[in-house]
C-alpha positions in Angstrom: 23.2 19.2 -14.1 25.0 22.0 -12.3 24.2 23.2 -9.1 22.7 26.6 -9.3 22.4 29.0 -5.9 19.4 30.3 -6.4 19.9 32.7 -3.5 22.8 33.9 -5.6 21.2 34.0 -8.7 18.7 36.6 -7.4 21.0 38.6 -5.3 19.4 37.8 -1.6 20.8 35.6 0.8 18.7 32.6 3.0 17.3 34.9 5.4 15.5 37.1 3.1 12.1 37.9 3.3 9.6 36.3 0.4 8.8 40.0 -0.1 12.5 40.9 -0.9 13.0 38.0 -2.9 9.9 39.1 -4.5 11.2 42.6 -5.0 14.6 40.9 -6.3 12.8 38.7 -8.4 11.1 41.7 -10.7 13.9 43.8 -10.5 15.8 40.8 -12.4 12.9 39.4 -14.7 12.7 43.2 -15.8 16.3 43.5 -16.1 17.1 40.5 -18.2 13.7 40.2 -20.2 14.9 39.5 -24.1 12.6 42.4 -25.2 14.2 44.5 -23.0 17.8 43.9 -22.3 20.4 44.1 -25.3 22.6 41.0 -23.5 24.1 38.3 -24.9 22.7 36.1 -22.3 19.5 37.8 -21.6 17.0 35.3 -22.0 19.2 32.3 -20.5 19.4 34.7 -17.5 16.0 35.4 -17.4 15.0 31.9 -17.7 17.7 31.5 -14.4 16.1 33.6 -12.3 12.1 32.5 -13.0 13.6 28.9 -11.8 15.1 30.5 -8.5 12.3 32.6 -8.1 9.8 29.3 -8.8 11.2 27.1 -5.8 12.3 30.2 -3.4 8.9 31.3 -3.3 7.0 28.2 -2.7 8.0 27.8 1.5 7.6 24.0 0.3 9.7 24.2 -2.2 12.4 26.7 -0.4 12.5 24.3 2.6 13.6 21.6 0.3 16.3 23.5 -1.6 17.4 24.6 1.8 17.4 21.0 2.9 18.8 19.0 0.4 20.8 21.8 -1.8 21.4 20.7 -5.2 19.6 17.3 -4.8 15.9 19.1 -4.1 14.3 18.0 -6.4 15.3 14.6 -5.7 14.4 14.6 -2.3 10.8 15.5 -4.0 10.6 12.3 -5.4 11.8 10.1 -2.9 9.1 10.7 -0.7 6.6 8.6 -2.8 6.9 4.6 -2.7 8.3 3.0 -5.5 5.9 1.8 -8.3 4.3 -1.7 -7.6 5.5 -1.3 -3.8 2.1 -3.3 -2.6 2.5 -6.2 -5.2 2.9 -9.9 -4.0 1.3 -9.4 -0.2 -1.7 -11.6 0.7 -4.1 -10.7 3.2 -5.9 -13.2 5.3 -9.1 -12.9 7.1 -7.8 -14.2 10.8 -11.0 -15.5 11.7 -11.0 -17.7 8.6 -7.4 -19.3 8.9 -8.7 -19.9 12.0 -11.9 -22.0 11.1 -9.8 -23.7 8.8 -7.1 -25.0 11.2 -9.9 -26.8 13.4 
């Protein structure tokens, strides 16, 4: 998958405001709708920008991005334990193992 900037992609830079990239957001979406514009590319652009706009306006999401850059989303899922990461522990009752040494 290629890296897209999504602070490219809709024209801002990191320091924008989420109202700017807001602003940027629907001037693009309008821009590049497929009812609208007569581009080639119009509706893969369109698409492009409703991604950036998804994870730059979540502060979540943005912090991530920021973060981690091109591996994101990655980061997302790293941050949960691995399936069956409790498996093959035994717990003991102290006071029992206890008892039973006696």
């Amino acid at each position: 998958m290629e890296y897209k900037d999504y602070y490219q992609v809709l024209g801002v830079t990191k320091n924008t405001s989420q109202d700017e990239i807001k602003r940027s957001y629907r001037k693009l979406a309008r821009k590049y709708h497929p009812d609208v514009s007569s581009e080639s590319n119009a509706e893969e652009r369109f698409k492009e920008v409703g991604e950036a706009y998804e994870v730059l306006k979540n502060p979540e999401k943005r912090a991530a991005y920021d973060q981690l850059g091109a591996n994101w989303k990655a980061g997302q899922a790293g941050s949960q334990p691995p399936p069956g990461w409790d498996a093959g522990f035994e717990f003991h009752d102290r006071d029992q193992t206890s008892h039973n040494a006696d």
